[in-house]
C-alpha positions as CSV (number, residue, x, y, z in Angstrom):
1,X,0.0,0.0,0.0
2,X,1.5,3.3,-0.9
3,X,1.9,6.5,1.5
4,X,-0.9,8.5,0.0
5,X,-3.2,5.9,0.4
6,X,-2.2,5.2,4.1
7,X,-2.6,9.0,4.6
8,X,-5.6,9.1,2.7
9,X,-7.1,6.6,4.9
10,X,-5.9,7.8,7.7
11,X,-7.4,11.4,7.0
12,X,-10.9,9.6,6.6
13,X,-10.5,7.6,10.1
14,X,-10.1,11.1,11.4
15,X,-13.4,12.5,9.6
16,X,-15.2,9.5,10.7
17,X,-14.3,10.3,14.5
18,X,-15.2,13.7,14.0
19,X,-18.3,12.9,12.2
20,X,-19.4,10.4,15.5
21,X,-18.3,12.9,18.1
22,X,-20.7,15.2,16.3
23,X,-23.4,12.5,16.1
24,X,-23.0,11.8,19.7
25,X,-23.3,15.4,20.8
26,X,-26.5,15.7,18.4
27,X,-28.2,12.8,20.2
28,X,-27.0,13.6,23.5
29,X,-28.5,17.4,22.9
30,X,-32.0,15.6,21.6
31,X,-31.8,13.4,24.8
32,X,-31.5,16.6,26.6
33,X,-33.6,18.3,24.8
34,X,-36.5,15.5,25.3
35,X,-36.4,15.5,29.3
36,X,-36.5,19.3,29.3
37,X,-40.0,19.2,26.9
38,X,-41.6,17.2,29.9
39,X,-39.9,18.3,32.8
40,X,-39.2,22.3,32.3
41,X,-41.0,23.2,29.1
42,X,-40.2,26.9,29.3
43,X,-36.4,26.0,29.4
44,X,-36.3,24.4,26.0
45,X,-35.4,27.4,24.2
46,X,-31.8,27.8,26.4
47,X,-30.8,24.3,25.3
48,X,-28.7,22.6,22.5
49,X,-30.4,22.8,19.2
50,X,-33.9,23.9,20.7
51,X,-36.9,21.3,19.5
52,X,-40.0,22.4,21.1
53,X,-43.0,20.5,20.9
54,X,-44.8,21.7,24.1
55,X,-47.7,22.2,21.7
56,X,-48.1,19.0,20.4
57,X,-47.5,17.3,24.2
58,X,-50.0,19.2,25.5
59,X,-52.8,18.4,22.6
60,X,-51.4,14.8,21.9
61,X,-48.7,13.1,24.8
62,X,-49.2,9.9,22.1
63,X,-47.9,12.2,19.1
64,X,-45.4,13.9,21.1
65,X,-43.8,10.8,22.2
66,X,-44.1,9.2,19.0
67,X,-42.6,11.6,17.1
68,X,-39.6,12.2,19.8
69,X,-39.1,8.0,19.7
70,X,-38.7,8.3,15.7
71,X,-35.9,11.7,16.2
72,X,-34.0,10.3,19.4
73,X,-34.0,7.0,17.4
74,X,-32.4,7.7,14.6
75,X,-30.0,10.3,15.6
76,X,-29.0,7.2,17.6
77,X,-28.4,4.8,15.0
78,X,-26.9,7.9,13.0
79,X,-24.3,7.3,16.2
80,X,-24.3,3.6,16.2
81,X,-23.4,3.5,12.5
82,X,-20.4,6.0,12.6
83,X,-18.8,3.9,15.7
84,X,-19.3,0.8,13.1
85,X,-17.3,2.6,11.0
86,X,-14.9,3.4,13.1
87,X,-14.5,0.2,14.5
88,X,-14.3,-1.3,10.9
89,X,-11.8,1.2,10.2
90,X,-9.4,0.9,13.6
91,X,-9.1,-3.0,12.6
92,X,-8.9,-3.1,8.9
93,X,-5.8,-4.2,7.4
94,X,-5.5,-2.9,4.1
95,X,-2.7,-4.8,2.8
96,X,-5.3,-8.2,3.4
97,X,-8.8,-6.6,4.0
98,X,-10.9,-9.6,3.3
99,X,-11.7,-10.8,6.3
100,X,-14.4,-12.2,7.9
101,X,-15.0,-9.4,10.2
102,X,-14.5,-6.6,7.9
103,X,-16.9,-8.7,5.5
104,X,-19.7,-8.5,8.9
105,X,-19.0,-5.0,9.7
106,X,-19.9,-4.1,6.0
107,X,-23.3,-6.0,6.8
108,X,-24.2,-4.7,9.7
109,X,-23.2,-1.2,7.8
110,X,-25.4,-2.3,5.6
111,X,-28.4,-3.0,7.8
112,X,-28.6,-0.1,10.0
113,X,-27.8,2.4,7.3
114,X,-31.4,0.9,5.4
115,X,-32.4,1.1,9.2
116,X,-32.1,4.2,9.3
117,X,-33.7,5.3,6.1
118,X,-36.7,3.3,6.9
119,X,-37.7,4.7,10.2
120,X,-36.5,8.0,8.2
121,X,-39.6,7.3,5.9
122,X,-41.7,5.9,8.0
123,X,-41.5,9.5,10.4
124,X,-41.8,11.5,7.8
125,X,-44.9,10.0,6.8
126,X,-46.4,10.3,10.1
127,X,-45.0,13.7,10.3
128,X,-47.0,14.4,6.9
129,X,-50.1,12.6,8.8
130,X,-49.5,14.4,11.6
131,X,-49.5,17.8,10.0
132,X,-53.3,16.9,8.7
133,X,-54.3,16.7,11.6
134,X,-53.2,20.4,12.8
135,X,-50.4,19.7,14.2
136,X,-47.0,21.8,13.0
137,X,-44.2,19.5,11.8
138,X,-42.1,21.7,10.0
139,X,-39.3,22.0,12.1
140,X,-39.0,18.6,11.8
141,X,-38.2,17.4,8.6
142,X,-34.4,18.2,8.9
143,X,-34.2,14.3,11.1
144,X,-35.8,12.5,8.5
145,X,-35.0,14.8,5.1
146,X,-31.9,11.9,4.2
147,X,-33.9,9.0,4.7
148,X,-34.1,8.1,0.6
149,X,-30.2,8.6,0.3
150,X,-29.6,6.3,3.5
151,X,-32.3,3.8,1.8
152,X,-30.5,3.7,-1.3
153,X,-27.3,3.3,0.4
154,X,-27.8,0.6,2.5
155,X,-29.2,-0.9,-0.2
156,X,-25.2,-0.5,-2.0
157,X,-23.3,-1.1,1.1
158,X,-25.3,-4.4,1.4
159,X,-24.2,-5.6,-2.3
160,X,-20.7,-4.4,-0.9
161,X,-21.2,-6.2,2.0
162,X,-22.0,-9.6,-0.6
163,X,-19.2,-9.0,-2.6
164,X,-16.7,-8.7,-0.1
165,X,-18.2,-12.3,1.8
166,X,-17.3,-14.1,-1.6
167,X,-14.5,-12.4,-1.6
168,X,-13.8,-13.8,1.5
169,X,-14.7,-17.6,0.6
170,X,-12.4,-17.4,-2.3
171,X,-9.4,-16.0,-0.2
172,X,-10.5,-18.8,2.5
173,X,-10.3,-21.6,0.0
174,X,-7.2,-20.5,-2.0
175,X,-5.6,-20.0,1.6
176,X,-6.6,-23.7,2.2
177,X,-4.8,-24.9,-1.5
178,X,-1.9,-23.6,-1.3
């Protein structure tokens, strides 16, 4: 492997922490965010990245929690997937990176990014169902606005995720011939 590529990857392992440290912050803020809407309601404009929805908890708790189960839930995965990705990246060996694990890391890449654009879909249709109803959902359609890119890359990272498997059977069994 050549130096540029090492500091190439390198450079990305560095975006990718930076990129979960961010995550993290986001979801811990929402978290935040969530227990101030029902405990101190009047507070929620002080806080990180201020989501109020005192509105809709006091005309529907059941739409209220709903919707703050669909944001807290996929800013978390959001989270989740990054510290896969750092993981993946921390133990990859380039010079002989198919490997079993790398080859389940892609997968489970796989499934929780199409995770997350599914719940993605699903909220913003209930959002949309939501707003029919009187309710304003507005501010809320920047948690769910990526969930047809995340769909349609899950959907790639998962025929990644195949291809690297059989690439992993074939470097198994010409390991075992030789």
């Amino acid at each position: 492997m050549s130096k540029r590529n090492n500091f190439v990857f390198k450079g990305l392992h560095i975006v990718a922490w930076v990129i979960f440290v961010g995550l993290c912050i986001e979801a811990g803020g929402l978290i935040v965010n969530f227990i101030f809407n029902l405990v101190k309601p009047e507070f929620v404009q002080n806080v990180y990245q201020p989501l109020d929805l005192t509105e809709m908890y006091k005309d529907n708790k059941w739409a209220f929690f709903g919707i703050y189960c669909f944001i807290l839930f996929i800013s978390i995965l959001k989270a989740l997937l990054f510290y896969i990705v750092i993981r993946l990246m921390h133990k990859m060996d380039l010079k002989k990176p198919f490997t079993t694990f790398v080859s389940d890391q892609f997968l489970q890449i796989s499934y929780y990014t199409l995770a997350i654009g599914l719940f993605s879909f699903i909220a913003r249709q209930i959002a949309k169902n939501l707003m029919h109803h009187g309710f304003d959902t507005d501010s809320l359609n920047q948690f769910w606005a990526d969930g047809q890119a995340f769909i349609l890359m899950g959907a790639v990272i998962y025929i990644i995720s195949t291809i690297f498997k059989k690439g992993v059977d074939i470097q198994n069994e010409n390991d075992l011939t030789v």
